[in-house]
Rosetta silent file (secondary structure, phi, psi, omega in degrees, C-alpha in Angstrom):
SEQUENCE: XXXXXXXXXXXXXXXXXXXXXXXXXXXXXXXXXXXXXXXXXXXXXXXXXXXXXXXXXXXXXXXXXXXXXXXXXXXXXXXXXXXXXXXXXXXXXXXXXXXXXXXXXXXXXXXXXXXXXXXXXXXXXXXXXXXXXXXXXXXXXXXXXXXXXXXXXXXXXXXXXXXXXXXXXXXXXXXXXXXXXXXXXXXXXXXXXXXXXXXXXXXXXXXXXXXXXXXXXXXXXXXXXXXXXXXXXXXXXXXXXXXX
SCORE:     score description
SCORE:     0.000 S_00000001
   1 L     0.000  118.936  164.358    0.000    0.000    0.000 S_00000001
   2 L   -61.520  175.038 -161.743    1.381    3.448   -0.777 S_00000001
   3 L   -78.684  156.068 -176.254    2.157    6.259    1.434 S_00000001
   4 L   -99.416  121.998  156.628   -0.651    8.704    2.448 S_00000001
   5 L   -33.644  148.104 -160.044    0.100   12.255    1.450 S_00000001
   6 L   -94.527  164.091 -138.290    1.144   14.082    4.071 S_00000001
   7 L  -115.427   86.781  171.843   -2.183   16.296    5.164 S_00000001
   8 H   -38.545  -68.372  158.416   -0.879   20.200    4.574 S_00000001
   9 H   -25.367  -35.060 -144.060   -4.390   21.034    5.925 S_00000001
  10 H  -103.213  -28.157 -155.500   -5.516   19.122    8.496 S_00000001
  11 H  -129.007  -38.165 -165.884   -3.254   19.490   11.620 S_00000001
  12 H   -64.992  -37.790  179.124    0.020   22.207   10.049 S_00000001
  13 H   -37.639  -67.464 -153.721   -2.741   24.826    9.165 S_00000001
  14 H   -84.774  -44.091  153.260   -4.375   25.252   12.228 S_00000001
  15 H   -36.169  -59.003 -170.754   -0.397   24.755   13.956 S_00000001
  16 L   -82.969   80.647  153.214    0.831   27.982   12.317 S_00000001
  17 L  -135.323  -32.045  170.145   -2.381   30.172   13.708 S_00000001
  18 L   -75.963  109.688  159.547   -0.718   29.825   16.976 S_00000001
  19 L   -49.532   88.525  160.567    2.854   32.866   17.609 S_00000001
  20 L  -150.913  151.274 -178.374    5.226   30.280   19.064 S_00000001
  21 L  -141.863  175.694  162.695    8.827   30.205   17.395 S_00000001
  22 L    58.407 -142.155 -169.216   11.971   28.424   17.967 S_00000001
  23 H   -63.710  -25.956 -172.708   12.264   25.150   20.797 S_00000001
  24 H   -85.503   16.261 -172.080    8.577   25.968   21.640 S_00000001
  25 H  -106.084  -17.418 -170.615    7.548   25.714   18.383 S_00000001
  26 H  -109.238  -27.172  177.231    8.901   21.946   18.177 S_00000001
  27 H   -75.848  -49.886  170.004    7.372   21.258   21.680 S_00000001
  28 H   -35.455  -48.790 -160.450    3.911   22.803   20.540 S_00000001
  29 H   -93.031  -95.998  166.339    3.971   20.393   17.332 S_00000001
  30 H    -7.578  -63.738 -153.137    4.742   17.443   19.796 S_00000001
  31 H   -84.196  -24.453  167.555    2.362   17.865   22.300 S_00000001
  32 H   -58.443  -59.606 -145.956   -1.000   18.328   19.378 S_00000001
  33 L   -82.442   31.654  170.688    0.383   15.310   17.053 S_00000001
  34 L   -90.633  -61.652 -178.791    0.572   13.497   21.204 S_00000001
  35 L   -38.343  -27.996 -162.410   -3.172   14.171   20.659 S_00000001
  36 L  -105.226   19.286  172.391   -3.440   11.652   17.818 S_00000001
  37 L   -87.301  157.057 -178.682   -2.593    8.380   19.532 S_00000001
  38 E   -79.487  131.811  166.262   -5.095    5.819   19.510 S_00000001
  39 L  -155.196  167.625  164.830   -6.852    5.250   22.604 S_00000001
  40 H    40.691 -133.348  178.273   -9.894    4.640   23.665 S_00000001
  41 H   -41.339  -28.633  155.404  -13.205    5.206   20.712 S_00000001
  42 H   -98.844   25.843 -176.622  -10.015    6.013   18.547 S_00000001
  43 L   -76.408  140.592  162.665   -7.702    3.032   18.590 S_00000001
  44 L   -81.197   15.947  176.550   -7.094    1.042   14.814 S_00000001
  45 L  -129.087  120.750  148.868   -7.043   -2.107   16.937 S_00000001
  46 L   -76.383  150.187  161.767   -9.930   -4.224   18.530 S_00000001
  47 H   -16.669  -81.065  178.528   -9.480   -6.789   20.734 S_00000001
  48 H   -36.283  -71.175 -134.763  -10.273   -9.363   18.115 S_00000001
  49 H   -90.038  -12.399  166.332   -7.901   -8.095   15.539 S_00000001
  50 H   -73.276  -40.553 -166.464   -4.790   -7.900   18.114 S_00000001
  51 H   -71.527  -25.187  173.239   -5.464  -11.872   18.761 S_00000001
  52 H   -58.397  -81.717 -151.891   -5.519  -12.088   14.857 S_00000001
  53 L   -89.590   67.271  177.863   -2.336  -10.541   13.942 S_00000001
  54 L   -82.456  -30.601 -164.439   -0.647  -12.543   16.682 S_00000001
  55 L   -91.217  -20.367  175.700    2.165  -13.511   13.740 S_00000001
  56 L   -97.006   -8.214 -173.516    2.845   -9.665   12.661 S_00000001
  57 L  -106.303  110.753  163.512    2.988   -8.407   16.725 S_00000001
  58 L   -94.721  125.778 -165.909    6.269   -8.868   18.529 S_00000001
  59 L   -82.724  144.492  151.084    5.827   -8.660   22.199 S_00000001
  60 E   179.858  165.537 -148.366    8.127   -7.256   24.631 S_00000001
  61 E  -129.940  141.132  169.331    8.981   -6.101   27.972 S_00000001
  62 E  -114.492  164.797  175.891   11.162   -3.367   28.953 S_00000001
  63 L   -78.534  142.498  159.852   12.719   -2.083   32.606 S_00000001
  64 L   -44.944  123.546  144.626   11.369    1.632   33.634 S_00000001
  65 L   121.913    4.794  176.199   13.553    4.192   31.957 S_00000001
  66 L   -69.132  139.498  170.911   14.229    2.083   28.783 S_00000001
  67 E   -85.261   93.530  177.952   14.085    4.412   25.765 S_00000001
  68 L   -43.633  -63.341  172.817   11.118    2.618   23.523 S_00000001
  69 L  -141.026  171.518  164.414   11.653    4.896   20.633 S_00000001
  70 L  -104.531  156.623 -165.695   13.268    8.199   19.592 S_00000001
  71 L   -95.660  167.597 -171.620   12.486   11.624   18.522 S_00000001
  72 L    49.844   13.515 -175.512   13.394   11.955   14.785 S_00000001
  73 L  -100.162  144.866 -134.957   13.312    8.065   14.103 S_00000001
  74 L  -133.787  148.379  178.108   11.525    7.650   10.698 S_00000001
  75 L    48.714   51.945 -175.073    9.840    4.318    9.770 S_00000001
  76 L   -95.605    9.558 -163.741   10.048    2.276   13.313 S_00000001
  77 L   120.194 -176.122  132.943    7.051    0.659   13.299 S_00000001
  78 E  -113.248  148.695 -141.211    4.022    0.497   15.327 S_00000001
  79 E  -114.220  104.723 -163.350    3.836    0.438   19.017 S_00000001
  80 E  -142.469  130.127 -172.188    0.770   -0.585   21.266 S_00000001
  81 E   -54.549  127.259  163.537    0.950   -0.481   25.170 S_00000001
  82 E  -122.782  -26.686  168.997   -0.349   -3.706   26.602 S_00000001
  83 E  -143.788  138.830 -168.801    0.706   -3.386   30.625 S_00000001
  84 L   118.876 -169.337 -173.374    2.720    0.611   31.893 S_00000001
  85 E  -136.144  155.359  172.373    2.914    3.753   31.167 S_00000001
  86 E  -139.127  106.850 -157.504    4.951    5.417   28.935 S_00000001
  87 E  -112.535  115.969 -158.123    6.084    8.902   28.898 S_00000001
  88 E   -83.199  156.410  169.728    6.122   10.597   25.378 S_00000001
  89 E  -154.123  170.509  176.246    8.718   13.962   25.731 S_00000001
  90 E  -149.218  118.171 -152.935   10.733   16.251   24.156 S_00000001
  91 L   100.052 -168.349 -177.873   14.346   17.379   25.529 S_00000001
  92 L  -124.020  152.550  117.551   16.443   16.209   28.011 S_00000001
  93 H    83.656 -129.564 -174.357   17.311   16.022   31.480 S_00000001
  94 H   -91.870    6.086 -177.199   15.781   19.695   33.263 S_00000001
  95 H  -128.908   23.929  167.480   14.721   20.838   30.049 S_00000001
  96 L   -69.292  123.880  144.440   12.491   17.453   29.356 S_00000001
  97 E  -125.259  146.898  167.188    8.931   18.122   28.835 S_00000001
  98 E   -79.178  149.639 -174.239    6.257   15.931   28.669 S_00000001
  99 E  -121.651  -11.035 -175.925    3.534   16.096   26.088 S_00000001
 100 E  -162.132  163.131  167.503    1.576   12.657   26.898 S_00000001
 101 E  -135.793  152.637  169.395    1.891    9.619   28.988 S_00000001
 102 E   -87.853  176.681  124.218    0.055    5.858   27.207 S_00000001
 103 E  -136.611 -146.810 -172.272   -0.966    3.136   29.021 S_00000001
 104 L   -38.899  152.561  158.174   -2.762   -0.423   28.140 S_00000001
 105 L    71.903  -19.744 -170.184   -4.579   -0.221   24.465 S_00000001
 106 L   -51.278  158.926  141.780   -2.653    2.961   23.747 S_00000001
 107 E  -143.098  144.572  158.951   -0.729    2.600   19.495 S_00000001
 108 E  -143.860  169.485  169.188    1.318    5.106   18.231 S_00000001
 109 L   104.331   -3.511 -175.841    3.509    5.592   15.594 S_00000001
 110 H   -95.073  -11.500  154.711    0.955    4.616   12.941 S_00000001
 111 H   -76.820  -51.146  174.317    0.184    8.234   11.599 S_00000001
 112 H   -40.029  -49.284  177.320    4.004    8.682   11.483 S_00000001
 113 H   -69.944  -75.334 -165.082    4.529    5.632    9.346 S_00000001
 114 H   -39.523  -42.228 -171.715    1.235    5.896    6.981 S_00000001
 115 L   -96.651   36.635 -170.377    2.697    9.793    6.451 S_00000001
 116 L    24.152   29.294  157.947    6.102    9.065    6.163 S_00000001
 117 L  -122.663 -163.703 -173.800    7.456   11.220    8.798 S_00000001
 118 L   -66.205  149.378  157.153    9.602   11.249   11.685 S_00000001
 119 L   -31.745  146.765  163.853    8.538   10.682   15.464 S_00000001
 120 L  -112.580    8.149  165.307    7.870   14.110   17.203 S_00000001
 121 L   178.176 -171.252 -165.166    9.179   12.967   20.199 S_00000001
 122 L  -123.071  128.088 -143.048   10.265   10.230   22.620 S_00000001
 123 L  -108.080  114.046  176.090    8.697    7.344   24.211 S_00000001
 124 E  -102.329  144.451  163.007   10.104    6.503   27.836 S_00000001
 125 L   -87.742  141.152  134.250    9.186    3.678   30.278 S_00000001
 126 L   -49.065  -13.053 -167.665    7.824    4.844   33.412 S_00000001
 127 L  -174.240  160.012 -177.095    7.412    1.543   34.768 S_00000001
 128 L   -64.863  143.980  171.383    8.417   -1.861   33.530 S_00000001
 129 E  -120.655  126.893  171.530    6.138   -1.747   29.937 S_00000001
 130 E  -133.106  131.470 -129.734    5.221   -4.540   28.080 S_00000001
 131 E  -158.321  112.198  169.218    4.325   -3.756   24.381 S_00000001
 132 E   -69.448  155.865 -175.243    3.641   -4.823   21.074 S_00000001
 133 E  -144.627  126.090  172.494    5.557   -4.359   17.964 S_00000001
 134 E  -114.360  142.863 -179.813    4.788   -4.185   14.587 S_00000001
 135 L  -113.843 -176.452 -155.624    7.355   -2.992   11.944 S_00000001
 136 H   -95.798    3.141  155.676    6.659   -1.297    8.848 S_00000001
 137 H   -61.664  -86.054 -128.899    7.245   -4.215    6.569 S_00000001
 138 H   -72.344  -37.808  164.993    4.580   -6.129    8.318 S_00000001
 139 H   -38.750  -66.155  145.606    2.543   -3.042    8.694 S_00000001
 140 H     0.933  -79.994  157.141    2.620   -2.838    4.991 S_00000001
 141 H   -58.332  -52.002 -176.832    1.410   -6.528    4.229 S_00000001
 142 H   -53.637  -12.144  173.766   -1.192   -6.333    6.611 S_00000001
 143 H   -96.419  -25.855  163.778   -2.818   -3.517    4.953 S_00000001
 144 H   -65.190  -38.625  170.506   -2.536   -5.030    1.841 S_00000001
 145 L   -97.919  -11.183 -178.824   -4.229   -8.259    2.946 S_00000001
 146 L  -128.662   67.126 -179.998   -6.589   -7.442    5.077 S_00000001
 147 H   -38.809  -37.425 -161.895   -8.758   -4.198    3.359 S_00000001
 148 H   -66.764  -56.424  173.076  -11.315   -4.668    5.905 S_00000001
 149 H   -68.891  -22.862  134.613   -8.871   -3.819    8.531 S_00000001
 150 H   -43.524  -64.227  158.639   -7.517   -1.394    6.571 S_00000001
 151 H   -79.332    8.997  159.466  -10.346    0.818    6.178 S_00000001
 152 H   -79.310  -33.300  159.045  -10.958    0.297    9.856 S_00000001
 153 H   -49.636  -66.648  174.527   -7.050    1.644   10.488 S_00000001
 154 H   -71.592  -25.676  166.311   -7.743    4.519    8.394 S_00000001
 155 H   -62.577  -61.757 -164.039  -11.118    5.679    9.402 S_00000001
 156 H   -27.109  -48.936 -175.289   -9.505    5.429   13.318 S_00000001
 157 H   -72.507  -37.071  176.230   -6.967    8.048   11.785 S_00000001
 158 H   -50.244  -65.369  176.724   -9.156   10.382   10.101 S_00000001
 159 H   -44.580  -27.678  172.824  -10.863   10.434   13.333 S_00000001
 160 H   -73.576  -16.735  171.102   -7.775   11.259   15.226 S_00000001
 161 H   -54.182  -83.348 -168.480   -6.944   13.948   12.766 S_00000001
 162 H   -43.135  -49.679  178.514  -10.044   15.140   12.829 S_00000001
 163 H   -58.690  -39.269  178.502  -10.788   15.283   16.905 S_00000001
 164 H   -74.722  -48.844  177.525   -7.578   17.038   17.092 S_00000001
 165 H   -61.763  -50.857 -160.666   -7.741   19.816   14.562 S_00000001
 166 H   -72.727  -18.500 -174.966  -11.335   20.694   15.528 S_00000001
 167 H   -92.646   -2.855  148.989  -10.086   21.092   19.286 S_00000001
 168 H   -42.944  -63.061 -176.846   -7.345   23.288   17.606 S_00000001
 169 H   -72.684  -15.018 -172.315   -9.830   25.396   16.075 S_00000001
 170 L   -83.942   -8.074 -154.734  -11.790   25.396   18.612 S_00000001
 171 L  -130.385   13.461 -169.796   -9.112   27.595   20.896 S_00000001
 172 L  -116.373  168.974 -152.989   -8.525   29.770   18.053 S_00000001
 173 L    62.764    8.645 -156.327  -10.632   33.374   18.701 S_00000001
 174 L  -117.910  150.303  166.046  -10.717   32.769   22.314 S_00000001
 175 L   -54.782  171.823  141.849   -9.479   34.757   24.958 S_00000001
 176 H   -23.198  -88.632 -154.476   -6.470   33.228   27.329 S_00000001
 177 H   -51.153  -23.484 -179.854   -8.315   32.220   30.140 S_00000001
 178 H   -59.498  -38.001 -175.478  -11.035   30.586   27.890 S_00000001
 179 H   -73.425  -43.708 -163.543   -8.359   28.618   25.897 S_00000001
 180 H   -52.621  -59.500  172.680   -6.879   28.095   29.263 S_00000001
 181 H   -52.573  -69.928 -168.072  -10.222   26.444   30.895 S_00000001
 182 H   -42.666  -38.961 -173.822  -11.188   24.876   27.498 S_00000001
 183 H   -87.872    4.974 -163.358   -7.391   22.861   27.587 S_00000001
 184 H   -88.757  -86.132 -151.153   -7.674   22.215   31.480 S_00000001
 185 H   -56.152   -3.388  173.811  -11.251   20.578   30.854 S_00000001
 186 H   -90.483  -45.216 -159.394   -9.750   18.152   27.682 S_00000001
 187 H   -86.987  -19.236 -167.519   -6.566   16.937   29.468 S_00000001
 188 L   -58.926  146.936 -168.592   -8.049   16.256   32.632 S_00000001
 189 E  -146.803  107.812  168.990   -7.793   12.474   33.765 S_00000001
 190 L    55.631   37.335  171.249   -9.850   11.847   37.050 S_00000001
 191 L   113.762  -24.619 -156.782   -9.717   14.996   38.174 S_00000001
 192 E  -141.992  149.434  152.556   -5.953   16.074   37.758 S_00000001
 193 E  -115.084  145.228  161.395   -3.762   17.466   34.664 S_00000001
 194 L  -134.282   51.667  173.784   -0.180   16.893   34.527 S_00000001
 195 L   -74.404  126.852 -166.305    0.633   18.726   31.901 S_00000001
 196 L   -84.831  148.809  164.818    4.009   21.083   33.056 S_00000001
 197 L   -30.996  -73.223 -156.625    2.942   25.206   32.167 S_00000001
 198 H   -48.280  -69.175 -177.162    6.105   25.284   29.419 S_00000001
 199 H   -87.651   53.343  144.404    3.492   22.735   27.563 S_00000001
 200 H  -106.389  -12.705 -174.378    0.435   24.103   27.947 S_00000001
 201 H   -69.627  -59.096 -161.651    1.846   27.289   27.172 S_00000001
 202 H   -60.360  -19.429 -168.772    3.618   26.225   24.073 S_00000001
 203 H   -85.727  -38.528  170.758    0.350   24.151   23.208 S_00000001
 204 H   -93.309    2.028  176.220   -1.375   27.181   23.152 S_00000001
 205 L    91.752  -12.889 -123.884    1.050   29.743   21.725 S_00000001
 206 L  -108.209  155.484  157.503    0.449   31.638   24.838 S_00000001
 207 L   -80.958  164.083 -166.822    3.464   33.062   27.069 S_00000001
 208 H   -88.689  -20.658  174.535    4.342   31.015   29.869 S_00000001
 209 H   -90.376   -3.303  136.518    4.100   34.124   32.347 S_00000001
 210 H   -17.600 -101.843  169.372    1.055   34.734   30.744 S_00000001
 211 H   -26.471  -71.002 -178.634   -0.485   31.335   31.368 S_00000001
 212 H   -35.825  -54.465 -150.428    0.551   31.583   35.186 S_00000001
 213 H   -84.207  -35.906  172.156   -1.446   34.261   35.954 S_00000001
 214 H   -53.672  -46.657 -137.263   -4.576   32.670   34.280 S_00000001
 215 H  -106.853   -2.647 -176.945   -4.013   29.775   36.064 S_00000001
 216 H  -102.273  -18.260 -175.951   -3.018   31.525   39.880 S_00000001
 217 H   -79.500  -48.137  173.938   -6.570   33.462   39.316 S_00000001
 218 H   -30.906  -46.194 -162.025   -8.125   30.154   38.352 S_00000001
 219 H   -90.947  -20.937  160.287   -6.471   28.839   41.888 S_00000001
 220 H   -57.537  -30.360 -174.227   -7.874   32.015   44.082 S_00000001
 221 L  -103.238   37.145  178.385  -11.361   31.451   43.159 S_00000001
 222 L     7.561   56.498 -179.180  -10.614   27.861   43.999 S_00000001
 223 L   -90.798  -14.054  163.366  -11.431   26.521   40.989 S_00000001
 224 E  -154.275 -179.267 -171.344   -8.154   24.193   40.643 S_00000001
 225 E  -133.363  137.387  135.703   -5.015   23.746   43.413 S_00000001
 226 E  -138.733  171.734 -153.750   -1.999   23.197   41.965 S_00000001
 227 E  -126.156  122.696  157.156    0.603   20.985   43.737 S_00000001
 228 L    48.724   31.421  151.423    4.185   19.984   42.864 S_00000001
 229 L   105.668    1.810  173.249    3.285   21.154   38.871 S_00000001
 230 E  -102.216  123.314  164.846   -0.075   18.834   39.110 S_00000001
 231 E   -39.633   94.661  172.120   -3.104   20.488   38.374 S_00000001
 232 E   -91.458  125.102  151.257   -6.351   19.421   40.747 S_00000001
 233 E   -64.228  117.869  176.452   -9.717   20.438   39.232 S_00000001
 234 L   -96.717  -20.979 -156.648  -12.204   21.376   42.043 S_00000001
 235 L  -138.884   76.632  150.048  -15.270   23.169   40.087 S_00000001
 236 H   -25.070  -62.307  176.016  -15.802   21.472   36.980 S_00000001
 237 H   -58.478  -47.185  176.184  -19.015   23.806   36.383 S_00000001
 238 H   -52.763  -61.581 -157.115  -16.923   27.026   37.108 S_00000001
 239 H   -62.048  -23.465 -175.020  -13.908   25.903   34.883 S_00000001
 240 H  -118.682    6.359  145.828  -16.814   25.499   31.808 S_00000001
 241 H   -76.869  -55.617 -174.264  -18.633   28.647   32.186 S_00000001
 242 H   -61.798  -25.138  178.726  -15.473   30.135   31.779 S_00000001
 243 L   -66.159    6.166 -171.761  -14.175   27.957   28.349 S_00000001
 244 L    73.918    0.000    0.000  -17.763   29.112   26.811 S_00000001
């Protein structure tokens, strides 16, 4: 199967409408195409079709801090979380930020392949991870042999495309604090974000001293707390009068 043009429109478009230059410009572009892994209503894999393609999926288990993949590595495959976490970043060291963490059911790497480009950043274990692996030969035949499962692979991406760019667009006209509420109330998971300020800033074009200020008014009218760079939501109803 050939390569899918790469989609000038759907995700780059909406990317330049956002003032961010330089390293925050490469972190921004990370932490959106972060957006597009399959999970949950948008994974390309059901149950059934991982026990099928038992002969194209290599399994394997790494220690916590093994480096899974690399930023800039072009054609590795595809990856899908079956027990961890995994922590996607960009840098190093004190100037690492995170843009996502997987766990079980998570795949990535399969918009990256289908569009022929590079990784936008790099997939760490957090915990021992055990993980399937498909490489882009077999990724290849299998789309070749199996259509059905093929246009079930490719709708999953158009949806991830799609869910992401509209929540792009949806932040674009908006005040600060609105974009600010509106990305609080997406990332939140049970309650908490842990997104650090450099990327939410960078995700939103926004300055980072900027952001802060949204977010310390946000924590006087004790509508979130936050604690050791984690975000607590208290007033769900508050936080979504203000995104509009």
């Amino acid at each position: 199967m050939g390569r899918m043009p790469r989609p000038a429109g759907v995700l780059g478009g909406a990317f330049r409408r956002f003032g961010v230059d330089g390293a925050d410009a490469s972190l921004r572009q990370a932490a959106w195409a972060a957006r597009c892994v399959g999970r949950g209503e948008g994974t390309p894999l059901r149950h059934t079709d991982v026990a099928a393609l038992a002969d194209a999926l290599d399994t394997c288990t790494v220690d916590r801090d093994t480096v899974i993949f690399e930023r800039g590595e072009q054609g590795g495959g595809v990856w899908l979380v079956r027990a961890g976490r995994v922590e996607l970043s960009l840098g190093s060291r004190r100037r690492r930020s995170v843009v996502c963490t997987l766990g079980s059911g998570d795949v990535d790497g399969d918009i990256q392949l289908l569009l022929d480009i590079a990784m936008p950043y790099t997939a760490r274990a957090l915990t021992e991870v055990t993980y399937l692996h498909m490489s882009a030969a077999s990724f290849d035949l299998l789309m070749r042999a199996n259509p059905e499962l093929a246009r079930y692979w490719m709708s999953s991406v158009a949806f991830r495309l799609t869910t992401s760019q509209d929540r792009i667009l949806a932040l674009l006209g908006r005040s600060l604090p609105e974009q600010v509420a509106r990305l609080l109330l997406d990332e939140a998971e049970g309650g908490r974000v842990t997104l650090s300020q450099r990327t939410m800033a960078a995700m939103l074009g926004a300055r980072r001293r900027s952001l802060k200020a949204v977010l310390e008014e946000l924590e006087n009218d004790n509508v979130i707390e936050i604690n050791n760079g984690v975000i607590a939501i208290y007033d769900y109803d508050q936080l979504a009068d203000q995104a509009g």
